[in-house]
PDB file of N, H, CA, C and O in Angstrom:
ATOM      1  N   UNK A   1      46.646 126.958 151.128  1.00  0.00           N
ATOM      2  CA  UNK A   1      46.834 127.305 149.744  1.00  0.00           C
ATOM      3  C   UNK A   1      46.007 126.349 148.883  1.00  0.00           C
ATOM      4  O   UNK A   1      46.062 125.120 148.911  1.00  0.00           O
ATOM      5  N   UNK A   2      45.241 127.108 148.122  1.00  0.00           N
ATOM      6  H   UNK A   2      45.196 128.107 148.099  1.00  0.00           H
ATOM      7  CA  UNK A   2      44.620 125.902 147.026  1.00  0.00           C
ATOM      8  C   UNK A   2      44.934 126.093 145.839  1.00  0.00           C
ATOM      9  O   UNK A   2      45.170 127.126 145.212  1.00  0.00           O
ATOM     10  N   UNK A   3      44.920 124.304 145.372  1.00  0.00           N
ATOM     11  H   UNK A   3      44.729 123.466 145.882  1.00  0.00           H
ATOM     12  CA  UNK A   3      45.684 124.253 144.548  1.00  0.00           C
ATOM     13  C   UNK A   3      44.219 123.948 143.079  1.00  0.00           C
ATOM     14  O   UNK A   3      43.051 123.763 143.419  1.00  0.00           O
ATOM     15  N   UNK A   4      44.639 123.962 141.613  1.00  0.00           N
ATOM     16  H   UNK A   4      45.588 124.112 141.337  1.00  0.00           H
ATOM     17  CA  UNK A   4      43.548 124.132 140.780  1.00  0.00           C
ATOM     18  C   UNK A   4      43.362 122.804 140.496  1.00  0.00           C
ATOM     19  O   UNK A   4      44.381 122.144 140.703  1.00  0.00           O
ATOM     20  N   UNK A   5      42.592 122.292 140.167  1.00  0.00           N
ATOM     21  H   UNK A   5      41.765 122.828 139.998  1.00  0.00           H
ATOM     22  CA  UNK A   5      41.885 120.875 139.537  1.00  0.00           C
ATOM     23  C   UNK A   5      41.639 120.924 138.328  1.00  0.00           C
ATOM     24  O   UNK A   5      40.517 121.067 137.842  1.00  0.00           O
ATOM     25  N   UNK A   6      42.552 120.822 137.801  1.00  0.00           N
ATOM     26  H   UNK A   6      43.464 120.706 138.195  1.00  0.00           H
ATOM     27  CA  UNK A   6      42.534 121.415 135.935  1.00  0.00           C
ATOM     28  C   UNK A   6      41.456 120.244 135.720  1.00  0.00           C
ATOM     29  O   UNK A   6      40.408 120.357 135.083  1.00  0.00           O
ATOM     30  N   UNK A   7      41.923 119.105 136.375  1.00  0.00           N
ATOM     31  H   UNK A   7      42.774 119.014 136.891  1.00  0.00           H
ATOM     32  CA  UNK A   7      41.314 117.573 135.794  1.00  0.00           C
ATOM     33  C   UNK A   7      39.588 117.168 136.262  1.00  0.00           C
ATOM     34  O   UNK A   7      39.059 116.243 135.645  1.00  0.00           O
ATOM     35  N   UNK A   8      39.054 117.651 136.984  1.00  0.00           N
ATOM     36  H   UNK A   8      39.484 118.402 137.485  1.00  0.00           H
ATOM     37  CA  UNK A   8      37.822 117.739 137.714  1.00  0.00           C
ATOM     38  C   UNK A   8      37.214 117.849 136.568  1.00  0.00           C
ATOM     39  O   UNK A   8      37.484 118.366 135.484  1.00  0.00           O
ATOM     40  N   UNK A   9      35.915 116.978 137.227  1.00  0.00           N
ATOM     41  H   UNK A   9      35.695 116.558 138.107  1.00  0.00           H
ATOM     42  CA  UNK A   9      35.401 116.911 135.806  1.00  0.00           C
ATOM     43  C   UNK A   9      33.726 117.767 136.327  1.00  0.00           C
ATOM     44  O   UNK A   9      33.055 117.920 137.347  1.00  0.00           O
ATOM     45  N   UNK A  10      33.676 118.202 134.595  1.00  0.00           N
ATOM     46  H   UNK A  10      34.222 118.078 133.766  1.00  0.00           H
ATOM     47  CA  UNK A  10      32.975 119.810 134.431  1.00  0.00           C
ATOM     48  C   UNK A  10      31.729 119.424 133.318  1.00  0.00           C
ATOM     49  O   UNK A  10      31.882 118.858 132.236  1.00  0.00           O
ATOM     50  N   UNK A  11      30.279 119.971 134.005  1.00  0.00           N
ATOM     51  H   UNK A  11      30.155 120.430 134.884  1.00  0.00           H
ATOM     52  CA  UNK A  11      29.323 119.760 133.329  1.00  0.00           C
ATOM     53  C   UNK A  11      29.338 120.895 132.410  1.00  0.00           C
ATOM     54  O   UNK A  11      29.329 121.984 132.983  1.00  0.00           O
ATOM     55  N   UNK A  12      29.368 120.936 130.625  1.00  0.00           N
ATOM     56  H   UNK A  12      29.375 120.051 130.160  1.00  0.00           H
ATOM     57  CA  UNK A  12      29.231 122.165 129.962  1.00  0.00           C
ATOM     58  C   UNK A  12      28.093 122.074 129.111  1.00  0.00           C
ATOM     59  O   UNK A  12      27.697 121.017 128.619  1.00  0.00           O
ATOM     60  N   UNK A  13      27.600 123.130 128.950  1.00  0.00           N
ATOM     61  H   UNK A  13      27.921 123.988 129.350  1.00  0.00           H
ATOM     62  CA  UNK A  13      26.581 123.484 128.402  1.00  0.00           C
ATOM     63  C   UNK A  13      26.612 123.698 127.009  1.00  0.00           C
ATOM     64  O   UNK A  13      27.732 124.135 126.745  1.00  0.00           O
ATOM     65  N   UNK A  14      25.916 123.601 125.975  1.00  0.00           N
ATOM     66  H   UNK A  14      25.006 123.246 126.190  1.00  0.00           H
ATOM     67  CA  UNK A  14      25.505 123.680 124.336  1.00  0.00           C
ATOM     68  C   UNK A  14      26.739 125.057 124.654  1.00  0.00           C
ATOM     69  O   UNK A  14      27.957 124.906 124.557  1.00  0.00           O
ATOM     70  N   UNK A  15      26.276 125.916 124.909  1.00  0.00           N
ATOM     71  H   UNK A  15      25.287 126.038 124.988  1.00  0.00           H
ATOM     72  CA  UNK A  15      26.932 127.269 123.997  1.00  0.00           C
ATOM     73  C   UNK A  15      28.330 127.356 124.648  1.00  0.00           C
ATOM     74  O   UNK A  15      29.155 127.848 123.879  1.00  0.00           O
ATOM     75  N   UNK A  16      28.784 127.035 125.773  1.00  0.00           N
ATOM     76  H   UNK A  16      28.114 126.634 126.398  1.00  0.00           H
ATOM     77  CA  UNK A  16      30.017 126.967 126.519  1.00  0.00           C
ATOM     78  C   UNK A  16      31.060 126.148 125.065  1.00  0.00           C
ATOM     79  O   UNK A  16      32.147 126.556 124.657  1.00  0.00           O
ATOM     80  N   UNK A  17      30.278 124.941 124.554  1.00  0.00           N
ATOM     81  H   UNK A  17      29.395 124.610 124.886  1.00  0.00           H
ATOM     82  CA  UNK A  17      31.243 124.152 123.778  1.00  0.00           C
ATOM     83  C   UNK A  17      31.254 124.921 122.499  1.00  0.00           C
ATOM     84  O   UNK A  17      32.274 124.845 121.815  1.00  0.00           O
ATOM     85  N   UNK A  18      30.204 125.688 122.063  1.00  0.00           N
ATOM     86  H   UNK A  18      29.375 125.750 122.618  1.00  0.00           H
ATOM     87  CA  UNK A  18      29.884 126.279 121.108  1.00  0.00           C
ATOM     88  C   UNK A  18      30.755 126.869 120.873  1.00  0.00           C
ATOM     89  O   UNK A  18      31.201 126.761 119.730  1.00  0.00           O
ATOM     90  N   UNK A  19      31.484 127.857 121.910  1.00  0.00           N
ATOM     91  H   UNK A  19      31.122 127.945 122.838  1.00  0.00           H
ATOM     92  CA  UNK A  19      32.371 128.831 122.084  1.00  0.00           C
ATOM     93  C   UNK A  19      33.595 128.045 122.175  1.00  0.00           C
ATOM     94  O   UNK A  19      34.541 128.717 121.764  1.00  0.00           O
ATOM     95  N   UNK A  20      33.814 127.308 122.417  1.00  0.00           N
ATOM     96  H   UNK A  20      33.046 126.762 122.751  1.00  0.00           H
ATOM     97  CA  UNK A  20      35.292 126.708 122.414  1.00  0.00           C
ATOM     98  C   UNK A  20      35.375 126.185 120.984  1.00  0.00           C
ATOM     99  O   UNK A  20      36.250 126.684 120.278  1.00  0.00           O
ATOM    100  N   UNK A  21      34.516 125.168 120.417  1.00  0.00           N
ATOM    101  H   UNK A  21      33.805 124.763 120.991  1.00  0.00           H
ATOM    102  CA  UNK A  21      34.609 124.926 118.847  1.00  0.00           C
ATOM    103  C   UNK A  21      34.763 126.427 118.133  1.00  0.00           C
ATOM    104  O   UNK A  21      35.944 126.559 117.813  1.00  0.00           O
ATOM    105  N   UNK A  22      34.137 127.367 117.844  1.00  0.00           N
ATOM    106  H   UNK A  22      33.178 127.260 118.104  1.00  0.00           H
ATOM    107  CA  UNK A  22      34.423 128.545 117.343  1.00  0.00           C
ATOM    108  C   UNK A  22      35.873 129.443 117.543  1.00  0.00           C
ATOM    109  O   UNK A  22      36.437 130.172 116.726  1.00  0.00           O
ATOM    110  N   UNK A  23      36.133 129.206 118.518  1.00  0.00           N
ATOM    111  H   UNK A  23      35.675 128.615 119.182  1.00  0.00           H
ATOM    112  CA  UNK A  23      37.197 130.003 118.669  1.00  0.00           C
ATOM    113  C   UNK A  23      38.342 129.056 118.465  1.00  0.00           C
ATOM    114  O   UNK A  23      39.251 129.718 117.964  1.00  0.00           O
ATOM    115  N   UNK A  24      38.697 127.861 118.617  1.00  0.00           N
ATOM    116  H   UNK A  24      37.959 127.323 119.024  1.00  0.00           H
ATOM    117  CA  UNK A  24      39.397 126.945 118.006  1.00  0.00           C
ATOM    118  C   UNK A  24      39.267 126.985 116.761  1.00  0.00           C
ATOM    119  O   UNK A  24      40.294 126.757 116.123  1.00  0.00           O
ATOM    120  N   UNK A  25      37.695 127.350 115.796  1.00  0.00           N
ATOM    121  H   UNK A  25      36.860 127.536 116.314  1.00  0.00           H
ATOM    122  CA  UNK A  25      38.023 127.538 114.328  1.00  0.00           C
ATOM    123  C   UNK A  25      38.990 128.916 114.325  1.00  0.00           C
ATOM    124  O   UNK A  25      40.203 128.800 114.154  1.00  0.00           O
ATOM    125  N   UNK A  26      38.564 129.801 114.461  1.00  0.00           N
ATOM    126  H   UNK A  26      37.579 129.895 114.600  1.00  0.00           H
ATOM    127  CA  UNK A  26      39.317 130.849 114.463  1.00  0.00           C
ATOM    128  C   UNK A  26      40.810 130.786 114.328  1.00  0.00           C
ATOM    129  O   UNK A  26      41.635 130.853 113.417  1.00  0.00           O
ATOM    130  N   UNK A  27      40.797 130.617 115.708  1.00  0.00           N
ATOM    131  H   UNK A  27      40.127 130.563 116.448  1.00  0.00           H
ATOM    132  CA  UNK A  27      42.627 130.169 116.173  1.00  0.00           C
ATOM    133  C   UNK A  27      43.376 129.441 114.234  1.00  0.00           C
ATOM    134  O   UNK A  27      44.259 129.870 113.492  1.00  0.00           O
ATOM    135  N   UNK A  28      42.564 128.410 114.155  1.00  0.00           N
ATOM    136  H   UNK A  28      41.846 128.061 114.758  1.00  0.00           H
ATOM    137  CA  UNK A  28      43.165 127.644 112.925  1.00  0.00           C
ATOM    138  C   UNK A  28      42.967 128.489 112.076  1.00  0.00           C
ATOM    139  O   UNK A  28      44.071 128.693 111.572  1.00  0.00           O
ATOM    140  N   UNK A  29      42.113 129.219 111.521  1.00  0.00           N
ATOM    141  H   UNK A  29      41.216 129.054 111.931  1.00  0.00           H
ATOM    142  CA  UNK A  29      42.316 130.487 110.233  1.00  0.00           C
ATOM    143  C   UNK A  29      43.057 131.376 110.563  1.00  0.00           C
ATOM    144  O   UNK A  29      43.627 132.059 109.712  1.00  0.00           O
ATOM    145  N   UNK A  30      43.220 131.571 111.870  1.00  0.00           N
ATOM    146  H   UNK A  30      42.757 131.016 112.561  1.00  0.00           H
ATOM    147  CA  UNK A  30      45.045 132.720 111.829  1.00  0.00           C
ATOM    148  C   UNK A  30      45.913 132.412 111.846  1.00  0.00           C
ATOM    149  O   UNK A  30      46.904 133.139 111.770  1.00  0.00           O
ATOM    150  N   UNK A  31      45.920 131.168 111.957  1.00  0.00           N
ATOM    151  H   UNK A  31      45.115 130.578 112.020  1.00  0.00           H
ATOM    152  CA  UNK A  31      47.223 129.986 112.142  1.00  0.00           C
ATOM    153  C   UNK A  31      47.338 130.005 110.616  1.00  0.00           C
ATOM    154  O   UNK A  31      48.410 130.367 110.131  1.00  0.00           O
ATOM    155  N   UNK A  32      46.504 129.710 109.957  1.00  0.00           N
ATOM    156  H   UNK A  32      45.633 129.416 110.350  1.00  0.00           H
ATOM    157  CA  UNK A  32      46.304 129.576 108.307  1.00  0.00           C
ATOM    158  C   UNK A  32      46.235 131.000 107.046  1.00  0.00           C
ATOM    159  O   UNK A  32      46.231 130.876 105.821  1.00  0.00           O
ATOM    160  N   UNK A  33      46.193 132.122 107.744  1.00  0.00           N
ATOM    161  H   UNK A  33      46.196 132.223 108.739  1.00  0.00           H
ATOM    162  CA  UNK A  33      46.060 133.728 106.894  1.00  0.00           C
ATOM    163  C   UNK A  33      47.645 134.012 106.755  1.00  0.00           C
ATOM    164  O   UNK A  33      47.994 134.915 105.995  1.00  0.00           O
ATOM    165  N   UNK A  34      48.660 133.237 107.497  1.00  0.00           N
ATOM    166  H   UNK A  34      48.377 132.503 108.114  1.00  0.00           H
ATOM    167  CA  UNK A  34      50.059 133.073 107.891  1.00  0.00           C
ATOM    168  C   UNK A  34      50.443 132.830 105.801  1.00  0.00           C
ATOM    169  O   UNK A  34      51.097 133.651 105.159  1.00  0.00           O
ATOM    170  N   UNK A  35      49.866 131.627 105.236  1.00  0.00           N
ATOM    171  H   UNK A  35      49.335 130.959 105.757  1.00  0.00           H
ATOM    172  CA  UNK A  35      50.013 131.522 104.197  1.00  0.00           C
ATOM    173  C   UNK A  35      49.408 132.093 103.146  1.00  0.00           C
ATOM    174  O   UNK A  35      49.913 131.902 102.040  1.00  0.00           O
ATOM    175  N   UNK A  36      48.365 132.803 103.246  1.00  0.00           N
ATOM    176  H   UNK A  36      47.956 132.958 104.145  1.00  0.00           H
ATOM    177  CA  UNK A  36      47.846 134.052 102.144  1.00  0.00           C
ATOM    178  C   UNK A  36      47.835 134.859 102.712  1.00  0.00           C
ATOM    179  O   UNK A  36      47.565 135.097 103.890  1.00  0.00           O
ATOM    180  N   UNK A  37      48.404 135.854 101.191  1.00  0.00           N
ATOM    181  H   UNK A  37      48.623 135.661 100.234  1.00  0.00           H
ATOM    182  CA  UNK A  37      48.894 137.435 101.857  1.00  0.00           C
ATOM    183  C   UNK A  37      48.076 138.003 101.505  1.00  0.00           C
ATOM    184  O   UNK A  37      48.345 139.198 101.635  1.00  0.00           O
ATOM    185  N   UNK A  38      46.683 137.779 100.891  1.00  0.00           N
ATOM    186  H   UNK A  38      46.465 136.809 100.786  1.00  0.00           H
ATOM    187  CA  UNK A  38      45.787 138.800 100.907  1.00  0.00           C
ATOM    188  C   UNK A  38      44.485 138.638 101.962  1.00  0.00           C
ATOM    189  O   UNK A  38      43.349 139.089 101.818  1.00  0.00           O
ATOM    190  N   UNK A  39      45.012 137.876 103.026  1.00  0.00           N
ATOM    191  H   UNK A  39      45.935 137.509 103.143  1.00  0.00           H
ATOM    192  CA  UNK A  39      43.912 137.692 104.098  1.00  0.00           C
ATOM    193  C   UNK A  39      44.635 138.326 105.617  1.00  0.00           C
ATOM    194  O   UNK A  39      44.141 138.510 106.729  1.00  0.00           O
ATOM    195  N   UNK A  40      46.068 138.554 105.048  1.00  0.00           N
ATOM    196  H   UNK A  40      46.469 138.404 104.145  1.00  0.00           H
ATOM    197  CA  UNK A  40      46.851 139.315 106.514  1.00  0.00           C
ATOM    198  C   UNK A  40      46.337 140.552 107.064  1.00  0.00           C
ATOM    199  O   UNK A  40      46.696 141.108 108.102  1.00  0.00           O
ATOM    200  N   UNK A  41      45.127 141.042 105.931  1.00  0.00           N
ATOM    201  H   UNK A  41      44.835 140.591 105.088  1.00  0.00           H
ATOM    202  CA  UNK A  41      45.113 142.649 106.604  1.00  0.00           C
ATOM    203  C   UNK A  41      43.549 141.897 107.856  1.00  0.00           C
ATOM    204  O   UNK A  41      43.307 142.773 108.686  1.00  0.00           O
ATOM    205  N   UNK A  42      43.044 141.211 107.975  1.00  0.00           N
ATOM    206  H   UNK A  42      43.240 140.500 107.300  1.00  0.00           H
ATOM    207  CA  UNK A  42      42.323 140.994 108.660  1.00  0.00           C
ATOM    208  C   UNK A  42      42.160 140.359 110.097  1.00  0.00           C
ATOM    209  O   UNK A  42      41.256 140.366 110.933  1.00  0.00           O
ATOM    210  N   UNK A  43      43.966 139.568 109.993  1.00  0.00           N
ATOM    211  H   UNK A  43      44.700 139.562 109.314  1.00  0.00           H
ATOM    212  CA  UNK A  43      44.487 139.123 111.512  1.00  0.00           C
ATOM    213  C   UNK A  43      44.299 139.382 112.330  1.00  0.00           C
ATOM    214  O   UNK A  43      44.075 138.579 113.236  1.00  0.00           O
ATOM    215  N   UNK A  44      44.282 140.972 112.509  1.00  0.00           N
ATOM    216  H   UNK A  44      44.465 141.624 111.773  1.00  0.00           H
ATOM    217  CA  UNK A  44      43.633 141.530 114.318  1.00  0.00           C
ATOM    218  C   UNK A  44      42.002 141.132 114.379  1.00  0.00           C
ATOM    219  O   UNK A  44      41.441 140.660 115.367  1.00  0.00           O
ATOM    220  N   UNK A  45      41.664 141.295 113.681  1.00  0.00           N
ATOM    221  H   UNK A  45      42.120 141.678 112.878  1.00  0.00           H
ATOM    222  CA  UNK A  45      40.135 141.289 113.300  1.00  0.00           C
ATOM    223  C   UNK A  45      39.420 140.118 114.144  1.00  0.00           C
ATOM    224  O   UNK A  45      38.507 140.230 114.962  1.00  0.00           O
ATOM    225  N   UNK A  46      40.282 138.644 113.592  1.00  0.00           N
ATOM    226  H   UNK A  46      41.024 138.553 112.927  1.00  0.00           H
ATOM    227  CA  UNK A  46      40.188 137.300 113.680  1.00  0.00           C
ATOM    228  C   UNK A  46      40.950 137.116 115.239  1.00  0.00           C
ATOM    229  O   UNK A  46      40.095 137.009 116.118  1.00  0.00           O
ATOM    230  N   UNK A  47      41.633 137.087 115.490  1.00  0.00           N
ATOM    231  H   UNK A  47      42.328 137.174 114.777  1.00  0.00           H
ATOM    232  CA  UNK A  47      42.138 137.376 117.142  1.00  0.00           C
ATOM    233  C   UNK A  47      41.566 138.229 117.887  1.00  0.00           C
ATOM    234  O   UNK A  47      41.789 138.024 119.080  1.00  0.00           O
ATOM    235  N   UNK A  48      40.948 139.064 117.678  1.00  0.00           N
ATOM    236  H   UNK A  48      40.766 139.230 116.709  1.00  0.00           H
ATOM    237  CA  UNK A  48      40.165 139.903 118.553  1.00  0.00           C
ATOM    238  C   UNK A  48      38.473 138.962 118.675  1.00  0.00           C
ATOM    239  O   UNK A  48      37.631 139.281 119.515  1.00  0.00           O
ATOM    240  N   UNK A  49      38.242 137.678 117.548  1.00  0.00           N
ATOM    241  H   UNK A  49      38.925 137.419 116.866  1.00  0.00           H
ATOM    242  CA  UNK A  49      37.107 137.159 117.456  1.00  0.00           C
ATOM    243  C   UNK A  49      37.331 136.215 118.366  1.00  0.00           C
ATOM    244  O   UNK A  49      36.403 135.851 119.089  1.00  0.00           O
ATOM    245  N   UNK A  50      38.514 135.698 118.472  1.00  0.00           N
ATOM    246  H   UNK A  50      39.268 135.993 117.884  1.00  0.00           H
ATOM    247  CA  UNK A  50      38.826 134.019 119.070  1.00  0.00           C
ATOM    248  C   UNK A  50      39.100 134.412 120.553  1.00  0.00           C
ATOM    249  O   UNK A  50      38.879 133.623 121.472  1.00  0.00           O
ATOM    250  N   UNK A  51      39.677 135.888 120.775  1.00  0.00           N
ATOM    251  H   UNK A  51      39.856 136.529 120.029  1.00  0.00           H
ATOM    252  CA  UNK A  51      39.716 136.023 122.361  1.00  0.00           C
ATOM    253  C   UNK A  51      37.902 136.627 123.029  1.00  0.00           C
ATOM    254  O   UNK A  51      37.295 136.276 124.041  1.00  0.00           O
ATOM    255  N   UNK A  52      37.664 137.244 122.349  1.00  0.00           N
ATOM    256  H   UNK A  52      38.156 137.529 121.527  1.00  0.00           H
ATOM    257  CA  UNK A  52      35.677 137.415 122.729  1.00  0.00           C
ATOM    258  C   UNK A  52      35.104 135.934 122.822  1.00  0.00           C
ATOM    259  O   UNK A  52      34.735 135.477 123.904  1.00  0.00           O
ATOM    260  N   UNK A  53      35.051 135.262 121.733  1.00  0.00           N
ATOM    261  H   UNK A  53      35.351 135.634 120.855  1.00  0.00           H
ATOM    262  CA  UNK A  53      34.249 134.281 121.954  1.00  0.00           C
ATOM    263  C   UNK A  53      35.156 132.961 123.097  1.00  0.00           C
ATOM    264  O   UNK A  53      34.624 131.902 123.432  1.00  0.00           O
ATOM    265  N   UNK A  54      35.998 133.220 123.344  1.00  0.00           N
ATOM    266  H   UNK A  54      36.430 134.080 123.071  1.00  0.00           H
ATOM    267  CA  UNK A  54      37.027 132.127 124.347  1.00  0.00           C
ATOM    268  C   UNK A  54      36.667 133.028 125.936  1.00  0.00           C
ATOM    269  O   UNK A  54      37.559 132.828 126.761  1.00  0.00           O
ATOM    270  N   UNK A  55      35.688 133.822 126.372  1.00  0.00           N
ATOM    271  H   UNK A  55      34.963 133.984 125.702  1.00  0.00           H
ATOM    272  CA  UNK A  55      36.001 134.595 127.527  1.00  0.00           C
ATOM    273  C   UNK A  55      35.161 133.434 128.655  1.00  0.00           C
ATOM    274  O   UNK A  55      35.484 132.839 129.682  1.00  0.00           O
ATOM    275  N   UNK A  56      33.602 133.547 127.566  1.00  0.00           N
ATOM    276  H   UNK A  56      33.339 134.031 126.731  1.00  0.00           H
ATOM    277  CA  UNK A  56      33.201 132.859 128.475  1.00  0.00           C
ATOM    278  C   UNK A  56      33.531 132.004 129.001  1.00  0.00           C
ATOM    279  O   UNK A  56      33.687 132.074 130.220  1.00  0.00           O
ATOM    280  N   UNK A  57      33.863 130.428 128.062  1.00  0.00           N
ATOM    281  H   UNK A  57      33.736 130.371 127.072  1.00  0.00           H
ATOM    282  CA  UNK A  57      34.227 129.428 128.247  1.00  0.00           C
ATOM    283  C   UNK A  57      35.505 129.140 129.794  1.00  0.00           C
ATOM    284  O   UNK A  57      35.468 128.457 130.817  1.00  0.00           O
ATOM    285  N   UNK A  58      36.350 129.954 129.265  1.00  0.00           N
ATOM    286  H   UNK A  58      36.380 130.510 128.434  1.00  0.00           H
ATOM    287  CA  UNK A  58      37.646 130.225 130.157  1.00  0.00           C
ATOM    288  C   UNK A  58      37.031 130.500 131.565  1.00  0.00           C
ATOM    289  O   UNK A  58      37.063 129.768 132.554  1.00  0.00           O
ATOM    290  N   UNK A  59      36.521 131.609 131.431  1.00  0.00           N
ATOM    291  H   UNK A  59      36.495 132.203 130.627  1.00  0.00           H
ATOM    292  CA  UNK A  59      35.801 132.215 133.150  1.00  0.00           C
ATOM    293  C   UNK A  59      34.964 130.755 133.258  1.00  0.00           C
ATOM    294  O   UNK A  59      35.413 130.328 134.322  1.00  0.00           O
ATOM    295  N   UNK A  60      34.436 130.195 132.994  1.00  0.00           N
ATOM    296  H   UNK A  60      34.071 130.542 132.130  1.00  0.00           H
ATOM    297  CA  UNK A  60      33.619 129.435 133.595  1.00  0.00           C
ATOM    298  C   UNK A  60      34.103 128.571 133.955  1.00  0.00           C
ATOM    299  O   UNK A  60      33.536 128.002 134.887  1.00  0.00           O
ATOM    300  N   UNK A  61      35.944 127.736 133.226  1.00  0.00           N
ATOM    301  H   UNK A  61      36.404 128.199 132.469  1.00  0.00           H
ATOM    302  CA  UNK A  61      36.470 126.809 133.861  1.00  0.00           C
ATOM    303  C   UNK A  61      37.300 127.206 134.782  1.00  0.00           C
ATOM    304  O   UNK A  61      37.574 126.315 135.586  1.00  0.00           O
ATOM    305  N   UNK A  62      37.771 128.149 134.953  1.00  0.00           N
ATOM    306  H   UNK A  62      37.547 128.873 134.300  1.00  0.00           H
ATOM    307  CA  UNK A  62      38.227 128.167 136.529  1.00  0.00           C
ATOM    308  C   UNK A  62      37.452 129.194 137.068  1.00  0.00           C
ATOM    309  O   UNK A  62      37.923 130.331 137.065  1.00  0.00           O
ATOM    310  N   UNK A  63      36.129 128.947 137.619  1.00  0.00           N
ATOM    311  H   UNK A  63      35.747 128.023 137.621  1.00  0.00           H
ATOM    312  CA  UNK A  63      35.530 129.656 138.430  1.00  0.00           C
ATOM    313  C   UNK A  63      34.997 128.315 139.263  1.00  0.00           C
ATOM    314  O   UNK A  63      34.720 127.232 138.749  1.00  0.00           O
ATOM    315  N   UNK A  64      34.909 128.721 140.937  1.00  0.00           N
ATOM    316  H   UNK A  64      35.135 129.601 141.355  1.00  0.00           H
ATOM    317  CA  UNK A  64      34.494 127.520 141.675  1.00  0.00           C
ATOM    318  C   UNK A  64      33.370 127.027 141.737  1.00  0.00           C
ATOM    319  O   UNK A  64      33.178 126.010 142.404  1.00  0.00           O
TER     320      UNK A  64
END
């Protein structure tokens, strides 16, 4: 059985981090549209941005 190496350490590339800073902005403006109600109609919009741009990043850390 193998087990994952969350902690292993991982060479990343310009756009790999690119994509994690971006979608961490994201994440924080839907975390933040929570307090204006005229930015709620766009929530799916903004979560549908932060899970696209988070795919790569993700697949690439647990891939062997």
């Amino acid at each position: 059985m193998a087990s994952m190496d969350l902690f292993k350490i991982r060479e990343w590339s310009f756009w790999d981090i690119a994509c994690i800073k971006w979608s961490s902005i994201l994440f924080g403006v839907i975390v933040g549209i929570y307090t204006a109600d005229y930015l709620k109609g766009y929530v799916w919009l903004l979560i549908l941005g932060c899970v696209l741009i988070a795919i790569k990043p993700v697949a690439k850390f647990f891939r062997d």
